[in-house]
C-alpha positions in Angstrom: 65.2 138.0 144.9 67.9 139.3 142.5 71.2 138.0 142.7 72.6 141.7 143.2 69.7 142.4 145.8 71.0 138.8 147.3 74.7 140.0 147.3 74.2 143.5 148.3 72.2 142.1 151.2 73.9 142.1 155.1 75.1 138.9 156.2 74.8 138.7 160.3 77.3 136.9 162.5 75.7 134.4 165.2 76.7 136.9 167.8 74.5 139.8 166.0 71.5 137.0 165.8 71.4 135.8 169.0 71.5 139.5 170.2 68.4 140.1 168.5 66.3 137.2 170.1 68.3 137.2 173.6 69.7 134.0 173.6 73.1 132.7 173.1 75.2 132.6 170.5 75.4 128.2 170.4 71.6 128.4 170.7 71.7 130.4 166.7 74.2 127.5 165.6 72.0 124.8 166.7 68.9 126.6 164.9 71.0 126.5 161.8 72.3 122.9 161.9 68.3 122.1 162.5 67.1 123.9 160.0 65.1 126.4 161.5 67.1 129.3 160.2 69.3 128.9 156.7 73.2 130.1 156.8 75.9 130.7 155.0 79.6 129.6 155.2 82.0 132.2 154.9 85.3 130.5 153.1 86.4 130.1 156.5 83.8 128.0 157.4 82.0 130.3 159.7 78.2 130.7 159.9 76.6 134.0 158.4 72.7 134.7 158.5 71.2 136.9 156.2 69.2 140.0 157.8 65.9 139.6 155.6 65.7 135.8 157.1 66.4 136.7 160.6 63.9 139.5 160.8 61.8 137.7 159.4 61.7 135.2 161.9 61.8 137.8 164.2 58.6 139.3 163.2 56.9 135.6 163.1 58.0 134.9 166.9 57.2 138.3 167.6 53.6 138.5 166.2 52.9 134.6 167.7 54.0 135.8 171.3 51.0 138.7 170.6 48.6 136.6 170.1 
């Protein structure tokens, strides 16, 4: 990845994350201080997930639950 591609690339709040797999907001900031998705800190210290990362987990939760 290219740092323009990286830059240019939406940043999700945990709100817009925990939309996306139906649970609540906390339960995306607990995922993040385990690990299991990476975030970013906005200068004001709050937690930003990039898109890519979060559909890609998505689509790996998505594809187990199919099988």
């Amino acid at each position: 990845m290219t740092i323009a591609h990286e830059a240019s690339e939406r940043l999700m709040t945990p709100g817009e994350v925990a939309a996306m797999f139906r649970v609540d907001p906390k339960t995306v900031t607990r995922w993040a201080s385990a690990g299991r998705i990476g975030s970013i800190r906005t200068p004001g210290g709050h937690r930003r997930f990039r898109e890519s990362e979060v559909r890609t987990l998505l689509d790996g939760l998505t594809s187990e639950a199919h099988h």
